[in-house]
BALOBA-1460 file (C-alpha; in Angstrom, 3 decimals):
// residues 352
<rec num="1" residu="x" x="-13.134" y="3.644" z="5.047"/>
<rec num="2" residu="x" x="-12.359" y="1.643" z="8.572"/>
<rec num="3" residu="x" x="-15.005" y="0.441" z="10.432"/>
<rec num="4" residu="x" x="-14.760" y="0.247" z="13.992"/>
<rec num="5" residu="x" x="-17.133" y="-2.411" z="15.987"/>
<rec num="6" residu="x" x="-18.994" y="-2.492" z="19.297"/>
<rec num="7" residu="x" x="-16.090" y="-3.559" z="21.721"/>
<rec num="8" residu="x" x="-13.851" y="-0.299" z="22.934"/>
<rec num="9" residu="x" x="-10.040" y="-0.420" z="22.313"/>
<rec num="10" residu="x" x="-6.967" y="0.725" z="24.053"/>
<rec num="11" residu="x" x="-5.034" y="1.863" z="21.302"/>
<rec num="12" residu="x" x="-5.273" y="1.656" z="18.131"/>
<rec num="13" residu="x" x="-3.473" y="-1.694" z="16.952"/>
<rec num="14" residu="x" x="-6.644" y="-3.350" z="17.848"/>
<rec num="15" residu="x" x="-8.382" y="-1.740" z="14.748"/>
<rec num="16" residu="x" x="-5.576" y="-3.390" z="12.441"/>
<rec num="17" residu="x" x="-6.391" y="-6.850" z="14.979"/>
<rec num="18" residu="x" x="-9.590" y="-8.136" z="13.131"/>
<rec num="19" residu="x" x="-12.377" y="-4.635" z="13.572"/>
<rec num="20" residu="x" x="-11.762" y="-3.657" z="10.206"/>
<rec num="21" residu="x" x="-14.431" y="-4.544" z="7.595"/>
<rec num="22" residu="x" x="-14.032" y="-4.692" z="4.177"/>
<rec num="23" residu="x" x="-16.876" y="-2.959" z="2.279"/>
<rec num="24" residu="x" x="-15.929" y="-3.796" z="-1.191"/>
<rec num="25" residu="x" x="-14.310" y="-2.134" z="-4.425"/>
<rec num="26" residu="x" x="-15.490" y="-1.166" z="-7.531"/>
<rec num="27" residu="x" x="-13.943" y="0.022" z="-10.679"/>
<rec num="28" residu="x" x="-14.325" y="3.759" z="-11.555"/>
<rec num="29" residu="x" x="-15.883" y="4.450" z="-14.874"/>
<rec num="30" residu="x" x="-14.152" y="6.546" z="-17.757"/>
<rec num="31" residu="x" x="-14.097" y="10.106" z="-16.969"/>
<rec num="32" residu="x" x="-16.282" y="10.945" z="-20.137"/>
<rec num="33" residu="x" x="-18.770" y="8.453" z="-19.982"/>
<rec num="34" residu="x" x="-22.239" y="9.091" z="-20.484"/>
<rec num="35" residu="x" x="-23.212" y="8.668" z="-16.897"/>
<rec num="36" residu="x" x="-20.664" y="11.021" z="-15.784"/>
<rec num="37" residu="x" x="-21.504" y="13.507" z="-18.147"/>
<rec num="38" residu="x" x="-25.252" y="13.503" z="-17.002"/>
<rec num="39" residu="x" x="-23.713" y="13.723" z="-13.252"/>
<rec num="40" residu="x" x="-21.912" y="17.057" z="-14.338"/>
<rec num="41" residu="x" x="-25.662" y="18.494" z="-15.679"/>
<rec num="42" residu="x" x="-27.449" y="17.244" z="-12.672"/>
<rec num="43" residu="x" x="-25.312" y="19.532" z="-10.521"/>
<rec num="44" residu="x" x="-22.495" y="17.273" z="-8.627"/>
<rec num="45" residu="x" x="-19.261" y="17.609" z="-8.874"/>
<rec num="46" residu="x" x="-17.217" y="15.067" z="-11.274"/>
<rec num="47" residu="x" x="-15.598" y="13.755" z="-8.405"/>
<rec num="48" residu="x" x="-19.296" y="12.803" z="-6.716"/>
<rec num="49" residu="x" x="-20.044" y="11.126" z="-10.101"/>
<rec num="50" residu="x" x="-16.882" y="9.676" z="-10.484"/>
<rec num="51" residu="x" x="-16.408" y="8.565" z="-6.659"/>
<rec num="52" residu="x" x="-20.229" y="7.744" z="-5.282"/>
<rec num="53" residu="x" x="-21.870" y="4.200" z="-5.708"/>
<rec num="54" residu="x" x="-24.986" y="3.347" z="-4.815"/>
<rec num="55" residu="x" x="-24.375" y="-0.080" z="-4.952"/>
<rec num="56" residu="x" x="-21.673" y="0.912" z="-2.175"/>
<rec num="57" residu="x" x="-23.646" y="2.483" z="0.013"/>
<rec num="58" residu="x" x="-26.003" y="0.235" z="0.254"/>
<rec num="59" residu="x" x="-23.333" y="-2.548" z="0.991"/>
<rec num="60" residu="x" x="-21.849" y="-0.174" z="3.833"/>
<rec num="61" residu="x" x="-25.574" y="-0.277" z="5.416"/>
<rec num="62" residu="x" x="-26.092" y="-3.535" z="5.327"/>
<rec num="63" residu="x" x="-22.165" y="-4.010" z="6.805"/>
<rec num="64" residu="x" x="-22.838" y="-1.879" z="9.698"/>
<rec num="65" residu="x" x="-25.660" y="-3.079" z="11.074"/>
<rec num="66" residu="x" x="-24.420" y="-6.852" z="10.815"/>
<rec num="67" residu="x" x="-21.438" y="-5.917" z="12.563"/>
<rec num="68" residu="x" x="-23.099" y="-3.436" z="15.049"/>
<rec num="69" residu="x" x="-20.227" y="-0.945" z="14.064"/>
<rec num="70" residu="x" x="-19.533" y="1.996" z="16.580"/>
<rec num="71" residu="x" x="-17.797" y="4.333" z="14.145"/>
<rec num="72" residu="x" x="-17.620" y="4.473" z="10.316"/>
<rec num="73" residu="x" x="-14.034" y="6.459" z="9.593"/>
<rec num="74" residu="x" x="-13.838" y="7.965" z="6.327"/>
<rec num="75" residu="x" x="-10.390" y="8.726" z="4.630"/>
<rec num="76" residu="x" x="-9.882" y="11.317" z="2.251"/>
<rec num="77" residu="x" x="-12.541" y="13.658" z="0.854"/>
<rec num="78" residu="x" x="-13.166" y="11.076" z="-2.095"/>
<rec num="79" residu="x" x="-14.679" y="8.809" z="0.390"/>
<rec num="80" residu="x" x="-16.485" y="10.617" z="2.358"/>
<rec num="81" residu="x" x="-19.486" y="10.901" z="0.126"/>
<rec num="82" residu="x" x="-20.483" y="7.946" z="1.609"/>
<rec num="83" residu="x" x="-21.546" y="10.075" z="5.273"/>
<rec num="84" residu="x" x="-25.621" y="9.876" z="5.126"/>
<rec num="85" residu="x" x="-28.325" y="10.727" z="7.498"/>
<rec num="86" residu="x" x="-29.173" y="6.666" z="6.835"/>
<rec num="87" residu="x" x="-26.617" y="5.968" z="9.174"/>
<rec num="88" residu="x" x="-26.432" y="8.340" z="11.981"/>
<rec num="89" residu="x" x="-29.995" y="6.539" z="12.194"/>
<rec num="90" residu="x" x="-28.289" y="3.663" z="12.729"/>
<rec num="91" residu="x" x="-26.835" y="5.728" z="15.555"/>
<rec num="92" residu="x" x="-23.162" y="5.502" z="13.943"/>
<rec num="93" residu="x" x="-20.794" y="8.362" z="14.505"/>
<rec num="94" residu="x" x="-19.041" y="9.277" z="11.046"/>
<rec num="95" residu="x" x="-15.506" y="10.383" z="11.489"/>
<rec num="96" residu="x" x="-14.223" y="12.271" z="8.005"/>
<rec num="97" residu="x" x="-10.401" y="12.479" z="7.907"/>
<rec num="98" residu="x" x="-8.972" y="14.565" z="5.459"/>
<rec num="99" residu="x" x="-5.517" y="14.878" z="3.636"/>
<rec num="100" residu="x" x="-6.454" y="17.842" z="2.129"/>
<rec num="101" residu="x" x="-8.959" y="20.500" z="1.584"/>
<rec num="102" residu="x" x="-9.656" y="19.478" z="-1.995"/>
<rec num="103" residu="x" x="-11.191" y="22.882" z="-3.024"/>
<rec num="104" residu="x" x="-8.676" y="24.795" z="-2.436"/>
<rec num="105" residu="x" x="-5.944" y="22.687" z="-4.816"/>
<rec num="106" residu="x" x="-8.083" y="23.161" z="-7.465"/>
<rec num="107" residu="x" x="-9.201" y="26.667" z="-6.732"/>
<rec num="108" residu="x" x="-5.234" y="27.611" z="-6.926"/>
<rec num="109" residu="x" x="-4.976" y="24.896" z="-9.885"/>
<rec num="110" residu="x" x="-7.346" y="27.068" z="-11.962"/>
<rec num="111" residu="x" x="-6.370" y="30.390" z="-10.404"/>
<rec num="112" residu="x" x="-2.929" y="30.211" z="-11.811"/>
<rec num="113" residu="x" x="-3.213" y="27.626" z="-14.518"/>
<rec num="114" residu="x" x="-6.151" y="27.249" z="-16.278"/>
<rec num="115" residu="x" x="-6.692" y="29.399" z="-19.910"/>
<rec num="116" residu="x" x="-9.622" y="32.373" z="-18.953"/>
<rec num="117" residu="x" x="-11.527" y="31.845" z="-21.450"/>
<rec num="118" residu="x" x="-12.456" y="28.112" z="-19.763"/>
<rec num="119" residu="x" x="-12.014" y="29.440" z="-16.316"/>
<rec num="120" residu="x" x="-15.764" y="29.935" z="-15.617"/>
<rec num="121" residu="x" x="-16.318" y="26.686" z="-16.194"/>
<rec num="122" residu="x" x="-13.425" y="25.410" z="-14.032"/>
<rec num="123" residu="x" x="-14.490" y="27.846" z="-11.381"/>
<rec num="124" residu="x" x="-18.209" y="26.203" z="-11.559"/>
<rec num="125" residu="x" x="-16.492" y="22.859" z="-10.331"/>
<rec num="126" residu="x" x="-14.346" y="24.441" z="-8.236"/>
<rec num="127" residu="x" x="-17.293" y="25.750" z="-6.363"/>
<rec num="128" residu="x" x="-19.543" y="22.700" z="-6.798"/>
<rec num="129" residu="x" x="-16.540" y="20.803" z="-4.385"/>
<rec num="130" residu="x" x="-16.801" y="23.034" z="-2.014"/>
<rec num="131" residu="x" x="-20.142" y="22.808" z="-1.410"/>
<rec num="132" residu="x" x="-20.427" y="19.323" z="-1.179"/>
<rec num="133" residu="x" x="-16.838" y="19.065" z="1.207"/>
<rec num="134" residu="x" x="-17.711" y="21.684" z="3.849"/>
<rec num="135" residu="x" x="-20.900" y="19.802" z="3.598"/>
<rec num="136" residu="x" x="-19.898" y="16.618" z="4.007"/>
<rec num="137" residu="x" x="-17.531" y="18.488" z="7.108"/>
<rec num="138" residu="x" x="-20.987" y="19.798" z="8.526"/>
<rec num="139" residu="x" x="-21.994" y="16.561" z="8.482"/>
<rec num="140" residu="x" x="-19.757" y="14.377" z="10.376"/>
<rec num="141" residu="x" x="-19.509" y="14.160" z="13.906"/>
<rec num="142" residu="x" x="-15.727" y="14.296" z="13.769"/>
<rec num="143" residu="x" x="-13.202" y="15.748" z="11.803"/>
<rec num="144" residu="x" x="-9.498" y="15.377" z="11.672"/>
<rec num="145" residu="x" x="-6.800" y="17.374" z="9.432"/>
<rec num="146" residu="x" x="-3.145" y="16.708" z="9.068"/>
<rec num="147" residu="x" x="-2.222" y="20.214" z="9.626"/>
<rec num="148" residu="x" x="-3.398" y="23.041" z="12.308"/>
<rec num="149" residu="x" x="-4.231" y="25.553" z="9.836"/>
<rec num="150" residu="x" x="-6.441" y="22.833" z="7.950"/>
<rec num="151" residu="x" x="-7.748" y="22.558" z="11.709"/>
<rec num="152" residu="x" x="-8.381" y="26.182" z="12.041"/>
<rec num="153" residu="x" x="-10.194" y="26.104" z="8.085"/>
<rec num="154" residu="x" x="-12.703" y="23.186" z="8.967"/>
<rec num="155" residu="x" x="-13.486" y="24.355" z="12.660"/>
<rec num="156" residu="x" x="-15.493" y="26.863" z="10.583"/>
<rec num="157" residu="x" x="-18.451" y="23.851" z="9.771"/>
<rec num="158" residu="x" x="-17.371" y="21.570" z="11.969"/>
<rec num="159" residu="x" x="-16.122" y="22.586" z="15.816"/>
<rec num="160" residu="x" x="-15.164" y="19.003" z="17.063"/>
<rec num="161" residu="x" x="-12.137" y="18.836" z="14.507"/>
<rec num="162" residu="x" x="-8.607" y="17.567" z="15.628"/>
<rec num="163" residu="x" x="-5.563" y="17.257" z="14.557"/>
<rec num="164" residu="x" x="-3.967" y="14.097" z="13.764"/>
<rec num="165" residu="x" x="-0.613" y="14.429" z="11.398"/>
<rec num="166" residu="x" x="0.522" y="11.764" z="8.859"/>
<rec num="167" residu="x" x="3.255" y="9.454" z="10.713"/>
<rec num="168" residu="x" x="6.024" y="6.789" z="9.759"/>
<rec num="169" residu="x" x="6.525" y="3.682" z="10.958"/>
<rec num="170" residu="x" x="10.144" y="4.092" z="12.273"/>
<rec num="171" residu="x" x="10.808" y="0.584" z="12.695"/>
<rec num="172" residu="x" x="10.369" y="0.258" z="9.064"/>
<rec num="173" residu="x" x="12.047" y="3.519" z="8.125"/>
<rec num="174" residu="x" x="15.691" y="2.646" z="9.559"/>
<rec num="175" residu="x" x="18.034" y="5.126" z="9.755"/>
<rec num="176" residu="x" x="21.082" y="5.330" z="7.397"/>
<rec num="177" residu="x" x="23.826" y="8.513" z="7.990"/>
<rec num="178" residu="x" x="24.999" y="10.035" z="4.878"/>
<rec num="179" residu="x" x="28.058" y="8.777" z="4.563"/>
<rec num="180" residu="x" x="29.537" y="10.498" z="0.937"/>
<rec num="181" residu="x" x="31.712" y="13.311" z="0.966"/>
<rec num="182" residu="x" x="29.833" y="14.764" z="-2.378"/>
<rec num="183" residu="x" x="26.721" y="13.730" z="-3.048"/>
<rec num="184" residu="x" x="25.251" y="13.833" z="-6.903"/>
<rec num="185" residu="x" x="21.952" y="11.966" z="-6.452"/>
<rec num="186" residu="x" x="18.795" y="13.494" z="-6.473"/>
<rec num="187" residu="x" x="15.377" y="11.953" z="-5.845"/>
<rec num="188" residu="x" x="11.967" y="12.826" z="-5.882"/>
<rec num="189" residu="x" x="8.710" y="10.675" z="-5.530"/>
<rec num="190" residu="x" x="4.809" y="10.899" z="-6.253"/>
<rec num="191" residu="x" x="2.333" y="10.509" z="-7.812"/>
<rec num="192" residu="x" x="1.761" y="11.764" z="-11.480"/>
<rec num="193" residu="x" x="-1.579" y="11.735" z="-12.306"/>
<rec num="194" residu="x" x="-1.994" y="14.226" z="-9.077"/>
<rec num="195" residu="x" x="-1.417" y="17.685" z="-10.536"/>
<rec num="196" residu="x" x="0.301" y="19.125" z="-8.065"/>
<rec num="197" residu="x" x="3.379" y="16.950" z="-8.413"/>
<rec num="198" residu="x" x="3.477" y="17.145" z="-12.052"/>
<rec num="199" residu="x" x="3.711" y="21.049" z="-11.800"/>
<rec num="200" residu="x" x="6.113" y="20.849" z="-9.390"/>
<rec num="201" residu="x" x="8.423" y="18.439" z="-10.994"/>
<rec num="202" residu="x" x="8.256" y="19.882" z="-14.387"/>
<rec num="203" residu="x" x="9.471" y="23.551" z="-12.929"/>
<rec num="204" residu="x" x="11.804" y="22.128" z="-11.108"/>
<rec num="205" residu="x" x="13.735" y="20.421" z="-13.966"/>
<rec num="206" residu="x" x="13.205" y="23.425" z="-16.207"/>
<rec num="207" residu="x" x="13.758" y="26.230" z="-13.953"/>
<rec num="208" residu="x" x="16.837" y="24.507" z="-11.620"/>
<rec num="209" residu="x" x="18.053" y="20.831" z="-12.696"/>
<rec num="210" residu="x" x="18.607" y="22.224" z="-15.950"/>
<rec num="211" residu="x" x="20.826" y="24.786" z="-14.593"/>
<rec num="212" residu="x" x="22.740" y="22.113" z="-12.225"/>
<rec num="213" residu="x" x="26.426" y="20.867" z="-12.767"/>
<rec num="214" residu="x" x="25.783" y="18.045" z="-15.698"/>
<rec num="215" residu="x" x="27.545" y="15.485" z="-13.138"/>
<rec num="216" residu="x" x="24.219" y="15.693" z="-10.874"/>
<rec num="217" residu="x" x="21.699" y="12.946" z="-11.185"/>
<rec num="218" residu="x" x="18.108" y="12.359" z="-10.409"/>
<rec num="219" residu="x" x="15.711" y="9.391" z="-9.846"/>
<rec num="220" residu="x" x="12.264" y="9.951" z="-10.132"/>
<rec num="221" residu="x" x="9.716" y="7.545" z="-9.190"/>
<rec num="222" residu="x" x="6.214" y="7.522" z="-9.449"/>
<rec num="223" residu="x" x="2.638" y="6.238" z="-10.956"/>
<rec num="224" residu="x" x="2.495" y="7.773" z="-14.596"/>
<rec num="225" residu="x" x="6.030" y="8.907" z="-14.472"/>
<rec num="226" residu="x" x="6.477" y="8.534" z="-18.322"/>
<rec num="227" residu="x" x="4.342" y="11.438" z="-19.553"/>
<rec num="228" residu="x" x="6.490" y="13.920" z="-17.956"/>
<rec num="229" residu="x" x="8.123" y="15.544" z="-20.453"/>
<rec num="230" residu="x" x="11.698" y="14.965" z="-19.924"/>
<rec num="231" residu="x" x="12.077" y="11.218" z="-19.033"/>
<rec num="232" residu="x" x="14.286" y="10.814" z="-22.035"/>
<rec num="233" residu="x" x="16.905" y="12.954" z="-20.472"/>
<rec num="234" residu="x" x="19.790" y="10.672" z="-19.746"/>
<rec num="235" residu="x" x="20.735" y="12.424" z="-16.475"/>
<rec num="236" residu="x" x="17.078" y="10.933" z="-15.305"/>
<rec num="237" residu="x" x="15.961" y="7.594" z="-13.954"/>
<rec num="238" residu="x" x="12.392" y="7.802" z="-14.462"/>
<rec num="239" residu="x" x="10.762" y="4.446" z="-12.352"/>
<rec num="240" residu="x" x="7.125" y="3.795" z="-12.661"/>
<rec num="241" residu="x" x="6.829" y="1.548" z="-9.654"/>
<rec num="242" residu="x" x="9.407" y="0.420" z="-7.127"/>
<rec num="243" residu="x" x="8.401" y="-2.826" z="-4.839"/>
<rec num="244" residu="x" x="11.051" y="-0.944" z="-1.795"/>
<rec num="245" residu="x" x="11.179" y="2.404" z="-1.448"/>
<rec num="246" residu="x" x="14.096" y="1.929" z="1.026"/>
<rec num="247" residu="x" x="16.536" y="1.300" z="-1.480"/>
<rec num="248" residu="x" x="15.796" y="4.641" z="-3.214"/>
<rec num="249" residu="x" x="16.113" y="6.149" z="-0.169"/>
<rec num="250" residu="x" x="19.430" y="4.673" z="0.791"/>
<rec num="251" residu="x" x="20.543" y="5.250" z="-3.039"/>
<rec num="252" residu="x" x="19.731" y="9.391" z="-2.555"/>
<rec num="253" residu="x" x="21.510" y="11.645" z="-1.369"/>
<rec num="254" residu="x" x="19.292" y="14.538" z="-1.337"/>
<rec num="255" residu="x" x="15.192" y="14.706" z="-1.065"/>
<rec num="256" residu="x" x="13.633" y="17.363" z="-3.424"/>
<rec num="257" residu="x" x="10.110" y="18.961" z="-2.294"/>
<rec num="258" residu="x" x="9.416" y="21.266" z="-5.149"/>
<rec num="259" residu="x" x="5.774" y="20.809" z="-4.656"/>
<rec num="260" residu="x" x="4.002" y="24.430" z="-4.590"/>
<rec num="261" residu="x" x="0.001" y="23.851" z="-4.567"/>
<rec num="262" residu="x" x="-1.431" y="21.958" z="-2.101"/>
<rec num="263" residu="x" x="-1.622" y="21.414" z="1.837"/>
<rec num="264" residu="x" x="-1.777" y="18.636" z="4.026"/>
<rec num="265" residu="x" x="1.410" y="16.547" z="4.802"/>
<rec num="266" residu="x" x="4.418" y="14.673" z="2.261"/>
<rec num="267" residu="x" x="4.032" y="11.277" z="3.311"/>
<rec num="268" residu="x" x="7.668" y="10.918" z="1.488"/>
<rec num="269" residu="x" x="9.598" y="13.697" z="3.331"/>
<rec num="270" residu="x" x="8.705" y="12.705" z="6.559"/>
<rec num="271" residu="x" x="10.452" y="9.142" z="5.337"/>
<rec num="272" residu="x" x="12.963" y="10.901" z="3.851"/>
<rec num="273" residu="x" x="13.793" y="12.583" z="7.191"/>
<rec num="274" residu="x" x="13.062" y="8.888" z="9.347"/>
<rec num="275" residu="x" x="15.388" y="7.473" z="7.100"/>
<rec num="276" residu="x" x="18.318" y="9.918" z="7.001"/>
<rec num="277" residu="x" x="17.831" y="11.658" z="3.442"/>
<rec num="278" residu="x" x="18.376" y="15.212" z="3.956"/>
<rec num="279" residu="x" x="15.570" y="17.148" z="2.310"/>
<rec num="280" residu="x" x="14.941" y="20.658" z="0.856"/>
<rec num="281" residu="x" x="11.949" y="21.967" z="0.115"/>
<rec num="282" residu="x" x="9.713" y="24.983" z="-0.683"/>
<rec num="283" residu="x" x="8.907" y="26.773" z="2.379"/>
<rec num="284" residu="x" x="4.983" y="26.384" z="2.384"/>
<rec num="285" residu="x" x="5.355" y="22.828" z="3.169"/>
<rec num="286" residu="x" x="7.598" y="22.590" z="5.703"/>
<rec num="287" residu="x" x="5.682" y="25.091" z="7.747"/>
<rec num="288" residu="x" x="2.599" y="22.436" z="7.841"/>
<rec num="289" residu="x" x="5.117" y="19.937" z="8.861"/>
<rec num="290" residu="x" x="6.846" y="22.395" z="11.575"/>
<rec num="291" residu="x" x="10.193" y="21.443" z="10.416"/>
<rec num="292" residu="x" x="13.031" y="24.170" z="10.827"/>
<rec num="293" residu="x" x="15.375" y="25.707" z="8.003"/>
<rec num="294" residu="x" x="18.978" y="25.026" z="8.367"/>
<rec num="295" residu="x" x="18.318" y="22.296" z="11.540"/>
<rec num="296" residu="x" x="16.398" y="19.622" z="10.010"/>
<rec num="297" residu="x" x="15.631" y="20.582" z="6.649"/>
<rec num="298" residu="x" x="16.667" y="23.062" z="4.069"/>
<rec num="299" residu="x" x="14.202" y="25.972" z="2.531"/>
<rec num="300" residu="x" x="14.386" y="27.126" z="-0.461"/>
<rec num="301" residu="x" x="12.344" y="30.445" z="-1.272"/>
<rec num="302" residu="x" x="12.405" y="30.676" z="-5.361"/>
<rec num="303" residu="x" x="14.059" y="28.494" z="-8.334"/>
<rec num="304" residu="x" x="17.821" y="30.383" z="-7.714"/>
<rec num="305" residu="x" x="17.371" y="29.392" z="-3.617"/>
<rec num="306" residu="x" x="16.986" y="25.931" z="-4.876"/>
<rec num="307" residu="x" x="19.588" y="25.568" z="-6.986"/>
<rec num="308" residu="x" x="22.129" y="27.287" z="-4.267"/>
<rec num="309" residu="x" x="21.246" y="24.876" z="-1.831"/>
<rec num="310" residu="x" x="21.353" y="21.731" z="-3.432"/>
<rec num="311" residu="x" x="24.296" y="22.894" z="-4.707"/>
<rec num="312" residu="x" x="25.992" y="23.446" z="-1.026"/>
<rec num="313" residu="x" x="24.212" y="20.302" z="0.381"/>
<rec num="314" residu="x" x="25.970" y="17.861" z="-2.079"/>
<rec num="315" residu="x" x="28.799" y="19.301" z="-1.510"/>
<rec num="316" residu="x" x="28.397" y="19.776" z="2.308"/>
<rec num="317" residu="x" x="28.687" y="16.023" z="4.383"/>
<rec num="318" residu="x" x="28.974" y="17.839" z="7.475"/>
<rec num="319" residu="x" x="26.032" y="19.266" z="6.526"/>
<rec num="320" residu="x" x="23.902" y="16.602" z="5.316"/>
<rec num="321" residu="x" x="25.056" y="14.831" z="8.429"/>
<rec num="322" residu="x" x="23.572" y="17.380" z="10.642"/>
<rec num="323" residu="x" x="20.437" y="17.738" z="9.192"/>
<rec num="324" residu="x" x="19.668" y="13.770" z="8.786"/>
<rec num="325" residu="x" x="20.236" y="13.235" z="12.797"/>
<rec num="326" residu="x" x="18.168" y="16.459" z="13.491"/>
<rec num="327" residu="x" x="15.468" y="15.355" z="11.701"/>
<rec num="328" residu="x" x="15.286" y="11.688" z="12.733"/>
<rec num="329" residu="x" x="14.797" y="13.242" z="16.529"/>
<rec num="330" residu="x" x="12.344" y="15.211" z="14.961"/>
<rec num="331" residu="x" x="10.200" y="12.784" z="13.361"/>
<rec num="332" residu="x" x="10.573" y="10.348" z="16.377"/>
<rec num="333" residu="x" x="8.736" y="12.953" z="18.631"/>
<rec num="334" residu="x" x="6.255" y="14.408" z="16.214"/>
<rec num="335" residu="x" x="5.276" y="11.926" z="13.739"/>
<rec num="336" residu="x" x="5.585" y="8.151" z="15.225"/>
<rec num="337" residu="x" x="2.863" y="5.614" z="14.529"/>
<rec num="338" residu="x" x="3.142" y="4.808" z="18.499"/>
<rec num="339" residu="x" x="2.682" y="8.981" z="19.302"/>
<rec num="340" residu="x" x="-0.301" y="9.301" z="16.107"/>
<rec num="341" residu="x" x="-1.586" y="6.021" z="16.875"/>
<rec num="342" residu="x" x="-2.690" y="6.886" z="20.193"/>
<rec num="343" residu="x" x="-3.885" y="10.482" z="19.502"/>
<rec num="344" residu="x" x="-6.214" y="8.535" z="16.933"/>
<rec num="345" residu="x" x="-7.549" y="5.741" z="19.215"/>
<rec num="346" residu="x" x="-8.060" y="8.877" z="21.996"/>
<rec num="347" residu="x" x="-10.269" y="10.532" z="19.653"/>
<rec num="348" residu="x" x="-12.529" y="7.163" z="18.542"/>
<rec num="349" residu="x" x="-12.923" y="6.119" z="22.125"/>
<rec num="350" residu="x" x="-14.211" y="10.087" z="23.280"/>
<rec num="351" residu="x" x="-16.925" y="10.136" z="20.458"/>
<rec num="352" residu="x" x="-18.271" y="6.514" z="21.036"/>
């Protein structure tokens, strides 16, 4: 959560410039722990017990009126607990940013994956999150989404909501043209305790890698990446943590997107695209970004889609070419720091 003090800013590099408090950290406790356990009875959801400190809270009080902060901005539903009448009496605007809207992952999570005869009591969580997000939306005085139909979803509690996309730092994010007339490297990054991306990746290697020329390779990089199931494969480099993620990038010649539940925006294809990795993905995803098929991405529509294109974009430099350029342009206009960065710092100044 940023904190933003009582001296207005121009843009937003100012916030990065010595505004920003630290509140503090403290270590989550084991899912099953007693106290957690008594959270779930009480009626929260296990993210509320898991997330919410008091201890925090009453640091962030204490923070903000030392500092005479303006605006508390909180990122990501898992934060966002923290919004409390206590300070809009401090009179504080509370901004809540969100990546996603959490219930709805897990409402498609246990939809299409969880046995019925537990289902109930996923669904009872399910609905216990969101209660306590559209409240927490209710709540603050400002909302921002990554995407416009997340826009169009939280207008519903919320009316002053805005849209403010994930960006890249393109000075950091160099551009590199494919430059191989057959490409065989595949690469695909994320987190793996995140459910979402352990679906995905898992399908994806059953339902298309598997049916790929052997000669085709793929890296795959991520927190946790050694309980997937197929990390002893030898056509897989499985990396836990990588201190660069340039290198992959400049190592790959192809970007995989498999990803099927969820919303909100890939922080990694949109540096797959500043960087000039081609990338092909599942066409849900690229419509929140409001990238094109066959100009500066590729869609796939099912498993036999995927495996066609990958197919014709390793073997395809023109190709590859043409689609790296494209969406370099693209992500220059759309999803800059300098372009987001001032969109954000708009917004702040308005509510204060």
């Amino acid at each position: 959560m940023d904190l933003q003090h009582r001296h207005h800013h121009d843009d937003v590099s100012h916030r990065h410039g010595g505004a920003v408090e630290t509140v503090g950290t403290e270590l989550r406790t084991n899912l099953l722990a007693p106290q957690n356990l008594l959270g779930l009875i009480t009626g929260k959801s296990i993210f509320k017990t898991l997330y919410f400190s008091s201890r925090i809270a009453t640091d962030l009080l204490q923070i903000i009126a030392d500092k005479k902060v303006d605006i508390v901005h909180f990122e990501s539903f898992y934060t966002a607990f923290y919004i409390s009448d206590e300070i809009r009496n401090l009179r504080v605007k509370q901004v809540f940013g969100t990546e996603n809207i959490e219930f709805k992952l897990y409402q498609e999570y246990v939809t299409n994956n969880v046995n019925p005869i537990i289902k109930s009591t996923f669904n009872q969580q399910v609905n216990r999150i969101k209660s306590e997000e559209t409240l927490l939306m209710e709540k603050a005085d400002m909302c921002f989404a990554v995407t416009a139909e997340e826009v169009k979803f939280i207008k519903q509690y919320n009316k002053n909501t805005f849209q403010i996309p994930n960006g890249v730092d393109m000075d950091e994010f160099k551009f590199d043209k494919p430059n191989k007339s057959k490409g065989a490297n595949l690469l695909f990054v994320g987190n793996f305790s995140y459910f979402p991306n352990v679906e995905a990746i898992t399908s994806f290697y059953d339902n298309v890698f598997n049916k790929l020329d052997p000669s085709v390779r793929m890296t795959v990089i991520g927190k946790k990446v050694g309980t997937l199931p197929f990390v002893n494969d030898l056509r897989i480099e499985a990396i836990e943590f990588v201190s660069d993620i340039k290198e992959a990038y400049r190592k790959a010649d192809v970007l995989i997107s498999p990803v099927k539940i969820g919303g909100g925006t890939n922080f990694k294809v949109l540096e797959s695209m500043a960087s000039g990795v081609p990338v092909i993905a599942l066409k849900g995803r690229m419509e929140a970004v409001g990238a094109e098929d066959e100009k500066n991405v590729t869609i796939a529509d099912n498993d036999l889609d995927f495996k066609n294109k990958i197919e014709k974009l390793l073997s395809d430099l023109e190709l590859r070419q043409k689609l790296a350029t494209n969406a370099r342009k693209f992500v220059e206009e759309k999803y800059s720091w300098e372009k987001i960065g001032k969109d954000l710092a708009k917004a702040w100044n308005e509510l204060v």
